[in-house]
N, C-alpha and C positions, 0 to 999 in steps of 0.2 A: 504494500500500500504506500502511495505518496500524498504527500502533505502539503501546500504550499503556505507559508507565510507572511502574509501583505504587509506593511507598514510604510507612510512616506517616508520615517526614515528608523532607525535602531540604534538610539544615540540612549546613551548616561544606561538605567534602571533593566533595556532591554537586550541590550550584552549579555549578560549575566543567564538572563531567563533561556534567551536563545541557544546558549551553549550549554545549559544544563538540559534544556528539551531533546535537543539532536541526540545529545547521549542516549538519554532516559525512555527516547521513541524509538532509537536504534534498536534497542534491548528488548523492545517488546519487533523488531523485524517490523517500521514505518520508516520511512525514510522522509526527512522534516527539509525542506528547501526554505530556504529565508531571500525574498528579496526586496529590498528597499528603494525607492522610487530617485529619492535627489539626495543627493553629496552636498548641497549647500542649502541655506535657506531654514537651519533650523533654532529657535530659542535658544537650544543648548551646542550652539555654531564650537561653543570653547572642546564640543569632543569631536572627534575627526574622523571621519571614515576610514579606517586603515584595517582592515577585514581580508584576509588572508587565504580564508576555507573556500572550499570549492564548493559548498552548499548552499555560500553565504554571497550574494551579489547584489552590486549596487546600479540601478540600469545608468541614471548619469550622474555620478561622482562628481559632475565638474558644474555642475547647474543645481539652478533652482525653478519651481516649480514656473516663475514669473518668467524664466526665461523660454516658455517652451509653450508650446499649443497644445489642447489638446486630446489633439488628433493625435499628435507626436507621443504623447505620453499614452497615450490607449494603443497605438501600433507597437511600440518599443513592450509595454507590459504583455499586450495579447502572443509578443512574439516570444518572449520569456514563456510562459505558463504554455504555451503551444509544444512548444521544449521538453518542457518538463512533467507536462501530462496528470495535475495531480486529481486524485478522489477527491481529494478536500481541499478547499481552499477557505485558509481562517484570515480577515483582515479586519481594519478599523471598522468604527461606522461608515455610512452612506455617504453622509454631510464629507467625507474626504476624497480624495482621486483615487485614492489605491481601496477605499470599500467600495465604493460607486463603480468602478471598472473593474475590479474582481469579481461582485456579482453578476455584472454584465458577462465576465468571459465563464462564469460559471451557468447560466441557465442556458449560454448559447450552445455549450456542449453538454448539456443537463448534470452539469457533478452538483457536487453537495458545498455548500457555504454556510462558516460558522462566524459571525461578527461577534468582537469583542467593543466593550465599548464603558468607560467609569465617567460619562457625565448625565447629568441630573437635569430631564427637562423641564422641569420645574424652575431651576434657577437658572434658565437659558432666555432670552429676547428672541423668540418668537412670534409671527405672527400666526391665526390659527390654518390658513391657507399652508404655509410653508410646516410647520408643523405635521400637516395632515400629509401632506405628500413624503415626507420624510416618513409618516407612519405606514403610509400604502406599499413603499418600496421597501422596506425592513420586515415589512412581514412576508416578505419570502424570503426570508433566510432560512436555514435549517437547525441553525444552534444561533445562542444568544449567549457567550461570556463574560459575565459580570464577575465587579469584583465580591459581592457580598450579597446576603439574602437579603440585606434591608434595601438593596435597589427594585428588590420585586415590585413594590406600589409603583415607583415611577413609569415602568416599562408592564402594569398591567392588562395592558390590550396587546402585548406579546404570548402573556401568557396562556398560550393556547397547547391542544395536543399536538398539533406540528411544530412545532418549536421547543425545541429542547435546550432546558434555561441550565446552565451551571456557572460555575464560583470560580475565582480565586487565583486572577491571572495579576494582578495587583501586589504582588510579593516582592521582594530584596534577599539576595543573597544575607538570611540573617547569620549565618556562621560569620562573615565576614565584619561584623560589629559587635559580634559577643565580644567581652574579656575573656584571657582563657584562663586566669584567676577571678573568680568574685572578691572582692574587699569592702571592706566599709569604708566605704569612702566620706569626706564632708567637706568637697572644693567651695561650698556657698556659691557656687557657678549656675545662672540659667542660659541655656546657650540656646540662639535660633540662628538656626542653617536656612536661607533663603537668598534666591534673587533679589538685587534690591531694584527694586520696580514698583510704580503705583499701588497693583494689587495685593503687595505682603503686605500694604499698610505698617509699615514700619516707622513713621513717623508717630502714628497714634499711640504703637507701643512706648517709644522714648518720651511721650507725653506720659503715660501710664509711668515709666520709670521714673518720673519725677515723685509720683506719687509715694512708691517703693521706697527710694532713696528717704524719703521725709519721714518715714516712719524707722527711718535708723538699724534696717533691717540686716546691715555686714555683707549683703549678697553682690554677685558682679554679674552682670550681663553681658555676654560676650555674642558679638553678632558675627558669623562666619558667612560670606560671599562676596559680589561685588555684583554692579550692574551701573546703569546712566543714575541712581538716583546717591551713586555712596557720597559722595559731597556734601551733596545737600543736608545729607543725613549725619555726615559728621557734624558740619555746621550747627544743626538742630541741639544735636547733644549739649555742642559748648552755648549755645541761644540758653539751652533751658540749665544750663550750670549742671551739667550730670557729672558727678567725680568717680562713675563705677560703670562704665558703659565702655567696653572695648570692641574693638572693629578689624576683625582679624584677614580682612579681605576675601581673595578666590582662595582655594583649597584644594590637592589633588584629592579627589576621592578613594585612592590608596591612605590620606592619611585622615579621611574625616575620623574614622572610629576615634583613633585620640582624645580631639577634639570633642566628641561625644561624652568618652570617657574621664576628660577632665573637667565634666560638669556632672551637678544632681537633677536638673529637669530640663526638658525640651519647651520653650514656648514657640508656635505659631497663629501670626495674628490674622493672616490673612483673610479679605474682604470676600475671596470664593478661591476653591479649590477644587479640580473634578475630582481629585483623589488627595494628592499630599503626601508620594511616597517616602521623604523625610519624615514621618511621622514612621511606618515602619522601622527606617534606619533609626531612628532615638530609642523604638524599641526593643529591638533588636539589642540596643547597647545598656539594655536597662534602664530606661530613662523613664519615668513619668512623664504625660504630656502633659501641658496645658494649650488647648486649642479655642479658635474660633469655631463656632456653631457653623459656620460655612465653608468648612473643611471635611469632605464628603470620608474619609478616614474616621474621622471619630467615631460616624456611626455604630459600627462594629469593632472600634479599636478601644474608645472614650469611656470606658464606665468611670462615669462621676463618686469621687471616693476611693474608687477601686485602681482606677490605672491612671485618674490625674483630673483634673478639672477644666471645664469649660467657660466663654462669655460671649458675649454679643464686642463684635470686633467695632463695631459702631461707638462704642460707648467707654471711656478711656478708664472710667471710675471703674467698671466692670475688667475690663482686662485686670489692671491693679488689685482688683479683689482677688480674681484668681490667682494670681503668682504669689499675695500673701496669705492665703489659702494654703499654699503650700509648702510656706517658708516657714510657718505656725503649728506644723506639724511637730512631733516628736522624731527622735532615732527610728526609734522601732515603729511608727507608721511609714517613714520616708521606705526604710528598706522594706516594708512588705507591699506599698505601692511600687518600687523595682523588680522585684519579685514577683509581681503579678502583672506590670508589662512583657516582663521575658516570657511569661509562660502564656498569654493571650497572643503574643508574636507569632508564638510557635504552630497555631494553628493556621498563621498565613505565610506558608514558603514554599520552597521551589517541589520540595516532595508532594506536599498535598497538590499544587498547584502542575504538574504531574499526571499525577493521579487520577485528577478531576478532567484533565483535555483527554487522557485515555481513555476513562468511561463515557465521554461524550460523541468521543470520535467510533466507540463500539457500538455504542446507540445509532447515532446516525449514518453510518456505514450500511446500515442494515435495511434502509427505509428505502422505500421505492421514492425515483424522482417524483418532485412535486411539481405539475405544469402551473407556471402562471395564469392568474384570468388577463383578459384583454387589457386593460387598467392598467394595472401591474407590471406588464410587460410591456409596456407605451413609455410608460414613466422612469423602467429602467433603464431603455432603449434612450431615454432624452437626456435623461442625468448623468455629468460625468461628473462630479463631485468637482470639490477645492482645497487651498491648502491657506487658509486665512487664520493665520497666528496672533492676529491685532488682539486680540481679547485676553491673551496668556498675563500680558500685562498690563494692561485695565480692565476694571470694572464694565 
């Protein structure tokens, strides 16, 4: 059996996944092809295409999506997967080039199409036309990959007996942020790992830190990335007289664990998030979070109490509560809030996540082709999808 794997691109979180699947499908006798649409043109531009496997191909390494038509990009894709011939074909949603013309190359030769997809239409700018059409075309897919069961309400006019719903593609290599000692640590460190871009809302936190700081509370905040907004945000700190707010810039991702690990909690304040894999990686490292309500992770990550606390990122009084929420704790609550991040982690990585595309791909393997009605097949024939990034960093 062969596989094929859509994505515009496999940059930073999906590294990792992809070379842990090829093995892991190898072994059950699937053969997993990965291929990626554009070499340039993504948010996370600082990691590089430089992919080596013969499984793994990039159709233009040297472009981006703005550079190209496309025609160009549906003949270059149809001629790959023409190639390589799979049963299945797993890609993003619709709303992008590589879901939209994946399921196109898959009903034209009737294989089977599984979309993955962690955003929330709910907290999407929709109107109900564009919406609707986006619903008519998704529901011929044959699998639906989310990352968690609480996305079920959103995508409930998926949930049908054709459509086979599974979990858990949303994971981070968590071995690679464990410590491989545990200690008692007590750096008084909150650390947020983010792009600094409008939507971390990062300013409203350092407003929040004022808060902190005034209540004498010994802790430091240490903010690890970089993006157009770190100036400003230095600036902000010395505006608002912050004496515990450090700024540790870009970071290879070989060395974030450290950095995780010379802190006691994770804050992210973010305005919206489709997921927040940083939120795995803090807990992976044992971190308590403190999250934004609009950071689509906490859902199944968040227990309030249990693995760290939440707020309204709107609201600066509110973020501040939370972080002394949990600076108010004792020893022995902080470690069994660590303690029970590491262990709710464990139920989202690469093995279950695994696991769970096997038994979907043995499910739908199984199923007679489903023909489209007229509608359907109009609408996929019209749609070639996009690659529009503008929103990763605003509201």
């Amino acid at each position: 059996m062969k596989i094929a794997l859509l994505n515009h691109d496999f940059r930073v979180f999906w590294k990792g996944r992809l070379r842990y699947l090829h093995r892991f499908l190898s072994s059950q006798r699937i053969d997993l092809h990965a291929i990626e649409l554009f070499g340039q043109g993504s948010p996370y531009s600082f990691d590089k295409y430089t992919n080596t496997e013969e499984w793994w191909r990039c159709l233009f390494p040297n472009h981006s999506s703005d550079d190209l038509s496309k025609k160009e990009i549906e003949k270059c894709l149809f001629a790959a997967l023409d190639e390589i011939d799979p049963d299945i074909v797993i890609a993003p949603s619709i709303v992008f080039f590589a879901g939209a013309l994946g399921l196109r190359w898959v009903k034209k030769h009737k294989k089977k199409f599984i979309m993955f997809d962690d955003a929330k239409p709910s907290h999407l700018r929709r109107n109900l036309v564009t919406q609707w059409v986006k619903n008519t075309i998704t529901s011929e897919v044959d699998g639906l990959w989310l990352p968690s069961p609480d996305y079920d309400v959103e995508y409930a006019n998926l949930n049908t007996p054709e459509i086979y719903m599974f979990y858990g593609y949303n994971c981070v290599d968590n071995d690679h942020y464990k410590l491989a000692v545990h200690t008692n640590k007590d750096t008084r460190t909150i650390i947020c790992v983010a792009r600094l871009v409008p939507i971390k809302n990062l300013d409203k936190l350092l407003k929040a830190w004022k808060i902190v700081e005034g209540k004498n509370s010994g802790y430091q905040l240490n903010i690890v990335g970089d993006g157009p907004l770190f100036q400003a945000l230095v600036q902000l700190a010395k505006k608002l007289k912050l004496n515990h707010v450090t700024f540790s810039g870009s970071v290879d991702n070989r060395d974030l664990p450290q950095y995780f690990h010379n802190a006691d909690a994770f804050i992210l304040p973010s305005l919206s998030e489709s997921w927040g894999l940083v939120v795995n990686e803090a807990m992976a490292a044992g971190l308590p979070v403190l999250l934004s309500k609009r950071v689509n992770a906490g859902g199944p990550l968040l227990k309030i109490g249990v693995t760290g606390f939440c707020f309204d990122p709107q609201i600066t009084r509110e973020i501040a509560e939370a972080v002394l929420s949990y600076i108010r704790l004792d020893d022995a609550q902080k470690r069994a809030m660590s303690a029970n991040a590491l262990a709710l982690i464990d139920t989202m990585s690469y093995e279950v996540m695994g696991n769970e595309l096997l038994k979907a791909i043995s499910h739908i393997i199984g199923r007679k082709y489903r023909q489209p009605g007229i509608l359907p097949a109009v609408l996929v024939n019209l749609w070639d999808g996009r690659y529009n990034t503008s929103r990763w960093n605003k509201l």
